[in-house]
C-alpha positions, 0 to 999 in steps of 0.5 A: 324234104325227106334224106335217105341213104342209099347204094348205087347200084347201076350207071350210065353215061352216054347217048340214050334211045333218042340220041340225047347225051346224057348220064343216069345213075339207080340207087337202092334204098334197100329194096327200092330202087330210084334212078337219078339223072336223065338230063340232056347234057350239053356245054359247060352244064355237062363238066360241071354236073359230072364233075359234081356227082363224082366229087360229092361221092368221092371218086375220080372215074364215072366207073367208081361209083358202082357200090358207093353209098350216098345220101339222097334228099327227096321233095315232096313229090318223092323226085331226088332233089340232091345227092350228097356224101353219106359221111359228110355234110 
């Protein structure tokens, strides 16, 4: 696993091109980018999954977290496994 920091830059939470409910969040690594989300939400998985990103980056509104910093955590195919707090473990 390899942990980098970086800023959101862009969201999006709502019905993509194929009318899939679903959020997406771009993170720059200083010059690279990399999107995190794009999951079909739906049920119980969608409060929980929401609630979580807002949680861990420290806000109260999915608007918020534009200019936030967070930690990300990459496998080995390079895909973001995890977000976390760029302050707390």
């Amino acid at each position: 696993m390899e942990t980098k920091n970086g800023k959101i830059i862009d969201t999006m939470l709502g019905i993509e091109d194929h009318g899939i409910f679903t959020c997406f969040i771009t993170i720059d690594y200083g010059g690279a980018q990399q999107g995190f989300g794009g999951y079909c939400l739906g049920g119980d998985f969608t409060t929980k999954y929401i609630k979580g990103i807002l949680k861990v980056v420290g806000v109260d509104e999915w608007e918020q977290l534009r200019g936030k910093y967070v930690r990300v955590e990459h496998g080995e195919d390079g895909i973001i496994k995890r977000i976390g707090n760029i302050l707390k473990d």
